[in-house]
C-alpha positions in Angstrom: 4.8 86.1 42.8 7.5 83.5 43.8 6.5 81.7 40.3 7.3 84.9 38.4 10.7 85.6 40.0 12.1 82.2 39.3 10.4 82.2 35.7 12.2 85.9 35.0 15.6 85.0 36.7 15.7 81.2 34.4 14.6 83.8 31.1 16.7 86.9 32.4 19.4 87.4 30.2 17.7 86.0 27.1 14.7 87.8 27.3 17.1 91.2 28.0 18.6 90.1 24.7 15.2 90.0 23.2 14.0 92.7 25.0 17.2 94.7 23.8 17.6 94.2 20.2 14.1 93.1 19.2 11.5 94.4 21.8 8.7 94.4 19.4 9.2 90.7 18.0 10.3 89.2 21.7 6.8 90.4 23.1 4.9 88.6 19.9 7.3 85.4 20.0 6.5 85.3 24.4 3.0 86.0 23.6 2.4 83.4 21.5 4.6 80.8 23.6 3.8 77.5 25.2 4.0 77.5 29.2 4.3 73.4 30.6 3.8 73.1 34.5 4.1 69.0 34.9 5.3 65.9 32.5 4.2 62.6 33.9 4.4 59.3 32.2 0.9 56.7 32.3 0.6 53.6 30.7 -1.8 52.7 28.1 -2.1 48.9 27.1 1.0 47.7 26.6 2.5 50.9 26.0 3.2 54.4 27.5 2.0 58.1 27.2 3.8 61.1 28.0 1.5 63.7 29.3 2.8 67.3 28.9 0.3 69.5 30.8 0.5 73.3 30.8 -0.8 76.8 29.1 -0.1 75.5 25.5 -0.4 77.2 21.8 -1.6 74.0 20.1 -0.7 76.0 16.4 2.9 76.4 17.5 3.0 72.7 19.1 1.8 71.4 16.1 5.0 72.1 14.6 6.9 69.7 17.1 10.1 67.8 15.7 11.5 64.6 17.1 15.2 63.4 16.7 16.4 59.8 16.9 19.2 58.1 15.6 17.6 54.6 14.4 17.2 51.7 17.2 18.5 54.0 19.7 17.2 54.2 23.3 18.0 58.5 23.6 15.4 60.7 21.4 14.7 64.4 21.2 11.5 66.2 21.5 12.0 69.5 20.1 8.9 72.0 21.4 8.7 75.4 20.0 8.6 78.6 21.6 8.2 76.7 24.7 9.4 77.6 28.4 9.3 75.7 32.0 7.5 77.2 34.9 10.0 76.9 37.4 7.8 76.8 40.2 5.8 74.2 39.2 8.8 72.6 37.8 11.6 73.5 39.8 14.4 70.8 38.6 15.4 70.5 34.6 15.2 66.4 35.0 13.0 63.9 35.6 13.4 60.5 36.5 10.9 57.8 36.5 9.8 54.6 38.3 12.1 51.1 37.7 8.6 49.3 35.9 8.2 52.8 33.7 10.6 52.3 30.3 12.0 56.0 30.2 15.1 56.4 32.8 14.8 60.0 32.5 14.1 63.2 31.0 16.3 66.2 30.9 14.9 69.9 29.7 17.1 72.1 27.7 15.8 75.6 26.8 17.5 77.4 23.8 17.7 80.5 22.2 17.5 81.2 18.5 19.6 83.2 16.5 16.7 83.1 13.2 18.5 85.3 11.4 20.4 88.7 11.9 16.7 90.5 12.9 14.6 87.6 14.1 15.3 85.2 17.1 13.1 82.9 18.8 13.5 80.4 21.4 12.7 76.8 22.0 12.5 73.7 24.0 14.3 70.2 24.1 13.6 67.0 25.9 15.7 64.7 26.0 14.6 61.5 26.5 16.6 58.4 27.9 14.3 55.1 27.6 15.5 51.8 29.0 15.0 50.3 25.3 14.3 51.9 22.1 11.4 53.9 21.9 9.4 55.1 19.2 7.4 58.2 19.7 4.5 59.6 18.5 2.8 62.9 18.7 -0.9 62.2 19.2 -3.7 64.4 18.2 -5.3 66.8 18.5 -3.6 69.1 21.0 -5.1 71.1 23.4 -4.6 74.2 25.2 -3.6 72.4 28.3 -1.9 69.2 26.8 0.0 67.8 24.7 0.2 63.2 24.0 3.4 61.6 23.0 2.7 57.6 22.7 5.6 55.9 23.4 5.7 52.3 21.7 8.2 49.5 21.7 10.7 50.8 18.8 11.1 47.4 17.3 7.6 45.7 17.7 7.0 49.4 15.6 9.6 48.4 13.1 8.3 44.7 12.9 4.4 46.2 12.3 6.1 48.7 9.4 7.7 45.6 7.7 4.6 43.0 7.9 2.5 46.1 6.2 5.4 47.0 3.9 5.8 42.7 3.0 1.8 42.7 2.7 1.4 45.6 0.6 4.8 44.1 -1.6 3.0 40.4 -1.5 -0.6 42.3 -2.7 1.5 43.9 -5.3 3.1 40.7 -6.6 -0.8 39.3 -6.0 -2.0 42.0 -8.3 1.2 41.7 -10.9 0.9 37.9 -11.0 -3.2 38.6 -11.9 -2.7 41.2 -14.1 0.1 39.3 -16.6 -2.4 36.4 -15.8 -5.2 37.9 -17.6 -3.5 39.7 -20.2 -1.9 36.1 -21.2 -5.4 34.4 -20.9 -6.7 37.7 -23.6 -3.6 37.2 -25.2 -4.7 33.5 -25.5 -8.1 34.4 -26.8 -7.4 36.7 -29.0 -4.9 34.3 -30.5 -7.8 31.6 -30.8 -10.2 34.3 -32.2 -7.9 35.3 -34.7 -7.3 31.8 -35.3 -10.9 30.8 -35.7 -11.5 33.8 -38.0 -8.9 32.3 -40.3 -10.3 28.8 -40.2 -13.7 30.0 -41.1 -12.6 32.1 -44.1 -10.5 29.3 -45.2 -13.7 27.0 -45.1 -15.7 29.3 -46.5 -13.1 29.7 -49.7 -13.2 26.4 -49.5 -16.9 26.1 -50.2 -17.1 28.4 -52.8 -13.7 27.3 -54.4 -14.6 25.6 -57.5 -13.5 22.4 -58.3 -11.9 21.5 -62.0 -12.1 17.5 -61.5 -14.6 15.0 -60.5 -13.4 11.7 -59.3 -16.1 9.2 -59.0 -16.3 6.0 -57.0 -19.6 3.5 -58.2 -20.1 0.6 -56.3 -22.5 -1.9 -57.2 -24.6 -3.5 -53.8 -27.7 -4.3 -56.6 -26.3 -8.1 -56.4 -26.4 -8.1 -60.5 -22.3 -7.8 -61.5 -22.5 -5.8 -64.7 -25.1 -3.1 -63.5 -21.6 -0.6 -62.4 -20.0 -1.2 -65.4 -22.9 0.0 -66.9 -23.0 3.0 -65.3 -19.4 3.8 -65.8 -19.7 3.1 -69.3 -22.8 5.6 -69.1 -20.7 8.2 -67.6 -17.8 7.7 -68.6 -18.1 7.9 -72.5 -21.9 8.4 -73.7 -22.8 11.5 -71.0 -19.2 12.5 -70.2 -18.4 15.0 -72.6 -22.4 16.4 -71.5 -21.3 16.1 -67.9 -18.4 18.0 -68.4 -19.5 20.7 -70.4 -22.6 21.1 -67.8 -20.4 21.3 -64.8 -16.9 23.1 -66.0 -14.9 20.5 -64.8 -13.2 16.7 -66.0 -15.1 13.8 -65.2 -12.9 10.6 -63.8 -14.3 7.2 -62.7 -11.4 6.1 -60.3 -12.9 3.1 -58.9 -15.7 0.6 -60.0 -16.2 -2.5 -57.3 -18.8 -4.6 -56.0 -20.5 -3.9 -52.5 -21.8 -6.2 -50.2 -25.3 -7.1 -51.6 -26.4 -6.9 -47.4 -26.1 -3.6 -47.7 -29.9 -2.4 -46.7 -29.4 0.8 -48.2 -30.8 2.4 -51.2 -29.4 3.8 -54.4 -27.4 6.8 -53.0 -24.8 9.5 -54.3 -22.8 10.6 -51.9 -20.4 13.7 -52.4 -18.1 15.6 -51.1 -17.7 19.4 -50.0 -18.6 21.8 -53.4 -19.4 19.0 -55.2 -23.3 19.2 -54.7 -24.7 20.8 -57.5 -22.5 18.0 -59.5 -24.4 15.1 -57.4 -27.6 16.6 -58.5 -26.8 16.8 -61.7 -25.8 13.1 -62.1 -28.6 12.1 -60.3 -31.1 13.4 -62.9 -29.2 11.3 -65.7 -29.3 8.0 -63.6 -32.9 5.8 -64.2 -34.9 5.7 -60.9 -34.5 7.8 -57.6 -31.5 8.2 -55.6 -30.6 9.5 -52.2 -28.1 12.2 -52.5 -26.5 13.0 -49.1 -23.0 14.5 -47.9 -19.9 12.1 -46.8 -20.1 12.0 -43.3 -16.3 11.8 -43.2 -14.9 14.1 -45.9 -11.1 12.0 -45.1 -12.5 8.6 -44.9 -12.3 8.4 -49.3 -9.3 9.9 -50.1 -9.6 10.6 -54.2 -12.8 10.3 -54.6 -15.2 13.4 -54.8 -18.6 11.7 -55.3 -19.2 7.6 -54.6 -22.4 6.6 -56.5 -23.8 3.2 -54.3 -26.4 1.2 -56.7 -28.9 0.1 -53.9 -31.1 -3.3 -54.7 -33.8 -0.5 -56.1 -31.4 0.3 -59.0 -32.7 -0.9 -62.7 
């Protein structure tokens, strides 16, 4: 009974206010309020919890609002439709233990004007730490309390920036990767591209056909005059045939003798397109030759085929 008389004379004149004007919405705004009996303050690691214990509406305390100016050691906890039981509470402020980092807590019930036909009414604590503290509202609530963790403000601040530098550095991480690989398929695609161009330039290359034939003869048969007869063969009794046969002029750029060591056998070798052309002069020349590609097509610059007259040659 004693409970109810303080509780009505701390509410008196603003429940007769509500209970004047707005009788209907004052009972639905008390019915639906939060009564606290006892705030106490545990620790938890190397932090601490404020414990608000009472008849609670965990719907309406969901809706709790903290104020704080940045790095300061005051904060607000705003607590809607929320009232004190005075008997279980009898003083508006708190103070706490010299080891415990909140100095004190002060209670400030408030009436609100909502608008010309609504009021309502809430709660403030006021909370003085002995550093910085950073609060926050743990969950769930219940129907008889209510968790506020109370952590170091900076060491909170410090934890924000580490995540906030590692996500920035993973971002730069993933940025730096990203351009990475698109220059590496940048790369490739260059090479491709590249390589697809070289081909089809070798392969008109292949197919381009030639308009002169500059042959080399050189005599390894160990008998002097057997190149000049060759040239002399090619050169004016089958050349006008050759020519005619193959589409293209017929030149004899270079006639020399070749070391007569040279254990190889009679052999044409010719360069790129110019294999049907080897062929055919092989079928005018006496005997059997070897007709195989240059294995270096830059080694003999201005010549096209190079006719070697082994020791076989007659």
């Amino acid at each position: 009974m004693a409970s109810v008389l303080k509780l009505a004379q701390r509410w008196f004149l603003p429940l007769l206010v509500l209970g004047l004007l707005l009788p209907t919405l004052a009972k639905a705004q008390v019915a639906k309020s939060s009564i606290i009996k006892s705030i106490s303050l545990t620790p938890q690691g190397e932090d601490y919890v404020l414990q608000i214990r009472g008849i609670l509406n965990p719907a309406e305390l969901e809706k709790i609002r903290i104020r704080q100016k940045p790095n300061s050691n005051k904060l607000t906890l705003e607590l809607p439709s929320t009232l004190v039981d005075p008997e279980q509470m009898p003083s508006d402020f708190i103070t706490f233990g010299a080891e415990e980092p909140v100095e004190n807590l002060k209670m400030v019930q408030n009436l609100l004007e909502i608008s010309e036909t609504d009021a309502g009414f809430n709660l403030d604590l006021v909370i003085e730490g002995k550093k910085a503290l950073k609060p926050e509202v743990q969950k769930p609530i219940s129907e008889t309390l209510v968790r506020i963790l109370l952590r170091d403000y900076e060491k909170v601040m410090a934890e924000l920036q580490n995540k906030n530098d590692g996500a920035a550095k993973s971002r730069r991480r993933q940025e730096r990767f990203t351009k990475e690989r698109l220059k590496e398929l940048e790369t490739q695609k260059q090479q491709a591209a590249e390589s697809a161009q070289k081909e089809a330039r070798e392969i008109i290359k292949q197919y381009r056909k030639p308009t002169l034939m500059q042959i080399s003869i050189l005599n390894g048969t160990g008998y002097p005059k057997r190149a000049y007869q060759l040239s002399v063969f090619l050169g004016n009794l089958q050349k006008r045939t050759v020519e005619e046969a193959m589409g293209m002029k017929l030149d004899i750029v270079n006639i020399s003798n070749s070391p007569s060591e040279r254990p190889i056998d009679t052999t044409i070798y010719y360069r790129e397109n110019y294999l049907k052309t080897a062929l055919y002069l092989a079928k005018l020349m006496d005997g059997e030759q070897r007709v195989v590609p240059m294995m270096d097509q830059t080694e003999r610059v201005g010549v096209d085929l190079e006719i070697y007259l082994g020791k076989d040659y007659k």
